[in-house]
C-alpha positions in Angstrom: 73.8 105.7 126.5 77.4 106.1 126.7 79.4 109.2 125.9 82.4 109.8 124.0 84.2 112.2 123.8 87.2 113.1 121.0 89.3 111.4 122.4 87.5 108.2 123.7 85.8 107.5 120.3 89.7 107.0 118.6 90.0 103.7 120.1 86.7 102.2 118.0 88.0 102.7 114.7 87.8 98.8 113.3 91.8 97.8 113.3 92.6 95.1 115.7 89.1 93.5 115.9 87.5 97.0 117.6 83.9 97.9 116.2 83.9 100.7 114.3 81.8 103.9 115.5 81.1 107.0 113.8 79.8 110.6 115.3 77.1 112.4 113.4 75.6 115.9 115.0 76.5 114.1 118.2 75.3 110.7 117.5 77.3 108.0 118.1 76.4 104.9 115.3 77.9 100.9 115.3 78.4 100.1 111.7 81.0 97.4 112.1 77.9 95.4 110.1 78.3 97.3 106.9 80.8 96.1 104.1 81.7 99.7 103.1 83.2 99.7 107.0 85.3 96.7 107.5 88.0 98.1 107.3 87.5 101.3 109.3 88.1 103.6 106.6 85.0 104.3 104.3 86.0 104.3 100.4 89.4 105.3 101.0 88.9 108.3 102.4 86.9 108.6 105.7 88.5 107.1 108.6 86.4 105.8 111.6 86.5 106.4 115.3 86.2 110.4 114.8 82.6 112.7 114.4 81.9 112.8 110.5 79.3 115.3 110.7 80.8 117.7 107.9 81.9 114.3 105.8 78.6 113.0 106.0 76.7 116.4 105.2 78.7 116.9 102.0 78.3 113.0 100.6 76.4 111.8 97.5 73.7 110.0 100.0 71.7 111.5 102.9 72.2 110.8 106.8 69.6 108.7 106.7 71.6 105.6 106.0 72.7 105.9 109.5 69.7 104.5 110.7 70.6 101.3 109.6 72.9 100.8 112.2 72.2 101.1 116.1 73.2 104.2 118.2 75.8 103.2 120.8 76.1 106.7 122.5 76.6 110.2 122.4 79.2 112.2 121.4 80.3 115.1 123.9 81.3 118.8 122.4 85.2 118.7 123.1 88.7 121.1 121.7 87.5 121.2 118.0 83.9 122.0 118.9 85.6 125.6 120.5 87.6 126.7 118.2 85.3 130.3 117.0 83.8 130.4 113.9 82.5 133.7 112.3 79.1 133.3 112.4 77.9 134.1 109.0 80.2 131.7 107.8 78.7 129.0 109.8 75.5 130.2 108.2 76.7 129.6 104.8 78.4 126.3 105.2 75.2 125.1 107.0 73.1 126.5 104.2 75.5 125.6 101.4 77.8 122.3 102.8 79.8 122.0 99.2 81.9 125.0 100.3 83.1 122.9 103.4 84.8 120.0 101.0 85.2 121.3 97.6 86.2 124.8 96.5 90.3 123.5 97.4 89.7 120.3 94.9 87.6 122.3 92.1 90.5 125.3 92.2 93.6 123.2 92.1 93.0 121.7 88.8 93.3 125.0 87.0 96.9 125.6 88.0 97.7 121.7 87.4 96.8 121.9 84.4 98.3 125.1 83.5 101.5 124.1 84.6 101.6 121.3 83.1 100.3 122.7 79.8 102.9 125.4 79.8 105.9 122.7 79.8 104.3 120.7 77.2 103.4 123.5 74.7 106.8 124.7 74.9 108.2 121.2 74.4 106.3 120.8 71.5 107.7 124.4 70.2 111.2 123.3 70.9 110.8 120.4 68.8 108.8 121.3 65.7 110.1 125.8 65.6 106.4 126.3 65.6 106.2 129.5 67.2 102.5 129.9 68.2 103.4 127.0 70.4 105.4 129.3 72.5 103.4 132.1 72.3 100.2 129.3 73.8 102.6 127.9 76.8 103.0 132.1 77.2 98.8 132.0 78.0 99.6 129.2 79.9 102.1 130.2 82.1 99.5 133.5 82.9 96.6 131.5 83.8 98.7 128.9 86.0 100.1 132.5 87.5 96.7 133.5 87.9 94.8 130.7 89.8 98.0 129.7 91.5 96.7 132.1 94.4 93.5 130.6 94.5 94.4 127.8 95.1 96.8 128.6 98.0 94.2 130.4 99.5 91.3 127.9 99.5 93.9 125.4 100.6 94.8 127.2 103.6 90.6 127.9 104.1 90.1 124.3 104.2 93.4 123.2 106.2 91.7 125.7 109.2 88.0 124.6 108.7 88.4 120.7 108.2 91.2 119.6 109.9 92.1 122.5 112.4 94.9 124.1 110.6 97.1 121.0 112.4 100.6 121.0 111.3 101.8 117.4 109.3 105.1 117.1 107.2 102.9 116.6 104.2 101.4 120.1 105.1 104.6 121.6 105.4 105.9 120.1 101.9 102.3 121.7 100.2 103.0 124.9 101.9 106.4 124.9 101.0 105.8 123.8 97.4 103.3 125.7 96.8 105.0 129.1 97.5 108.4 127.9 95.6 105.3 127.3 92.6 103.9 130.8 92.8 107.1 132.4 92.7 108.9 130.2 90.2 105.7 130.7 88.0 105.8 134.3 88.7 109.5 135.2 87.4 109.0 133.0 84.6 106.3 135.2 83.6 107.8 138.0 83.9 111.4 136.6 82.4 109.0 136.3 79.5 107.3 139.1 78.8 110.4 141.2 79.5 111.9 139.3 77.2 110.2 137.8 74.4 113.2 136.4 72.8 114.3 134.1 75.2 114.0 130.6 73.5 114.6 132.1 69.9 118.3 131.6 70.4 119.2 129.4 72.8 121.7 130.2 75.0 122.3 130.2 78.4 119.1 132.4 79.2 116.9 129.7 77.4 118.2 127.1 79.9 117.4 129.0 82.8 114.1 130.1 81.6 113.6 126.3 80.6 114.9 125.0 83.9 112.1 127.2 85.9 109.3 126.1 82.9 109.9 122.2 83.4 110.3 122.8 87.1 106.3 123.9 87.6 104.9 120.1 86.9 107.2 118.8 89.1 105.8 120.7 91.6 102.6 120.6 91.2 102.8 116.9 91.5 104.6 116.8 94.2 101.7 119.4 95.8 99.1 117.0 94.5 100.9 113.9 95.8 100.3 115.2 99.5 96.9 116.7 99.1 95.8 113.3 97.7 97.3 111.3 100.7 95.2 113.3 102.5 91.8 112.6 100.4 92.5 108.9 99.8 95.2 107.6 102.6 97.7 105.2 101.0 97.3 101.9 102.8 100.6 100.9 103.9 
């Protein structure tokens, strides 16, 4: 059988007529036949000509439906097979593959929707006097402060384990964004809990205070704009 390397495998990925191979644990399939394949990138998300081992471990289905398709070669051990991994943690992602794709995702939400809770919550105080609305977008504001780190640090775990902590502008804009979050979040929090008062009369304070508040959704859509190209690739 033929071997590939990481390199070689690239050029089968189904655009300009190519068959479309996929690696798994060094297996090298042909599944230009399936209709979830056609176009080289599997739901959305999973693009061809690459080894899918960790992709394939983590999906709804089993392996198994590989062996619909004919094996076309092997794939060699090349630069991402070296990189060092601890081995206890290779232990646990072998014994437990949902920690490979999906602690990032599952954390994320919580300061999305935090953030976004916060601006809404004091929106709704500004317009109706309500003051427990305030004192809610307050809570808010502390959890988004609170899993804000979390999510920052399974985002860098997964950068490093799934995609070789390779630098992209839409890394560097999540990066970016998401420290500008953390500490925008941060001294809003503290703005309010050292003072209270702050949108009880409004003055120039309130604005600032306001201007940070409505700046957290912003940014975490902006943070969840790239993170999602990366899940499901906008076809151009």
């Amino acid at each position: 059988m033929r071997e590939f390397d990481d390199e070689s495998i690239k050029e089968f990925n189904g655009k300009d007529g190519k068959p479309v191979y996929l690696a798994y644990q060094g297996k090298v399939y042909d599944v230009s036949a399936s209709r979830f394949w056609k176009t080289g990138l599997h739901m959305k998300r999973h693009p061809s000509g690459k080894d899918l081992t960790a992709d394939i471990t983590a999906a709804p289905h089993g392996p198994d439906v590989l062996e619909r398709y004919p094996q076309v070669g092997v794939l060699k051990k090349g630069r991402t097979a070296e990189r060092p991994m601890p081995a206890g943690l290779e232990n646990l992602l072998k014994s437990y593959p949902i920690f490979r794709r999906h602690p990032h995702p599952m954390v994320v939400h919580f300061p999305i929707v935090f953030m976004f809770s916060t601006m809404l919550f004091n929106l709704l105080y500004l317009l109706s006097g309500y003051r427990p609305f305030e004192v809610t977008a307050l809570h808010c504001l502390g959890g988004g402060v609170l899993f804000t780190p979390a999510g920052i640090f399974t985002g860098f775990f997964t950068w490093w384990l799934n995609y070789s902590a390779k630098t992209t502008r839409g890394i560097r804009i999540k990066i970016y964004c998401s420290l500008i979050l953390l500490a925008s979040s941060l001294a809003a929090f503290i703005w309010r809990i050292v003072s209270p008062e702050v949108l009880l009369s409004f003055g120039g304070g309130s604005l600032g205070y306001l201007i940070l508040i409505f700046s957290l959704p912003v940014l975490v859509s902006i943070i969840g704009w790239y993170g999602a190209k990366m899940t499901f690739p906008v076809e151009e």
